[in-house]
C-alpha positions in Angstrom: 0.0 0.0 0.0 1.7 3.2 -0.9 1.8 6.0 1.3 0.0 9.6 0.8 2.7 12.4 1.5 1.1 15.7 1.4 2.9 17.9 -1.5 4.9 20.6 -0.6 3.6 24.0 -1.2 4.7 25.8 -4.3 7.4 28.4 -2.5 9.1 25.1 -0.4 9.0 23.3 -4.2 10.9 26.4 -5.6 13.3 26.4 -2.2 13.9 22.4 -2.5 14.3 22.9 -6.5 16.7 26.0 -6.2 18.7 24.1 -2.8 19.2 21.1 -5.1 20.5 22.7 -8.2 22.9 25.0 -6.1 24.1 21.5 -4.1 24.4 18.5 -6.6 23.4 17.2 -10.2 19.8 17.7 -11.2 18.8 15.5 -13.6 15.2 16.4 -15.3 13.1 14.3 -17.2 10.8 15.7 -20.0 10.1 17.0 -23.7 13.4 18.8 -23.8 13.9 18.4 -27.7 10.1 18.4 -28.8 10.2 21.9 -26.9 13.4 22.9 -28.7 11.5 21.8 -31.9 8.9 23.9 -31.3 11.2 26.8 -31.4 11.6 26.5 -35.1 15.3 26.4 -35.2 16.8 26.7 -38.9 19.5 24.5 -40.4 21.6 27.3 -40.2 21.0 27.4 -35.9 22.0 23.2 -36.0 25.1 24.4 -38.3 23.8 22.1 -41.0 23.9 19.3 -38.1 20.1 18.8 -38.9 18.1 17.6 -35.4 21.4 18.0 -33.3 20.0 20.0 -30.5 23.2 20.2 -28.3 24.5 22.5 -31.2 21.5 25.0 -30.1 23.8 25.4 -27.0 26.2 26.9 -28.8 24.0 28.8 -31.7 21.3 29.5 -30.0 21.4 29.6 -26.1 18.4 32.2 -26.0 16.4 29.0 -27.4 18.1 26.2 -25.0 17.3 29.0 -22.0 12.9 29.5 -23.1 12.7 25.9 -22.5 14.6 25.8 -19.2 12.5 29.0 -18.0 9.5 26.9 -19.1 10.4 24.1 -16.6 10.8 26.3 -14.3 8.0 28.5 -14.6 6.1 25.0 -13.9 
C-alpha cells in the first residue's frame, strides 16, 4: 500500500528545487527536444547538423534558455 505524503507548497518546491540545483546534479526528465523543436530552429542554428539539438547550446542559447525557463515557470 503506498503512502500519501502531502505535497509541498509551491514556495518550499521552488526552495527544494533551487537548494538542489545549487548543491548536486539535477537531472530532469521531459520534452526537452520536442520543446526545442517547437522553437523552429533553422539548419543554419544546428550548423547544418540537422536535429542535433546540443548545437543549439552553442548557436542559440536564448532557445536552449525559453525551455529551461518553461520548466521552471512549472
Amino acid at each position: 500500500m503506498a503512502s500519501h505524503l502531502p505535497l509541498p507548497v509551491p514556495a518550499d518546491r521552488a526552495r527544494a528545487l533551487r537548494e538542489a540545483l545549487a548543491t548536486r546534479v539535477v537531472v530532469a526528465d521531459g520534452a526537452m527536444g520536442t520543446m526545442l523543436q517547437a522553437q523552429d530552429p533553422t539548419l543554419e542554428d544546428f550548423q547544418n547538423l540537422e536535429g542535433c539539438n546540443e548545437v543549439l547550446n552553442v548557436t542559440r542559447p536564448d532557445i536552449v534558455r525559453s525551455v529551461h525557463e518553461a520548466y521552471f515557470a512549472v
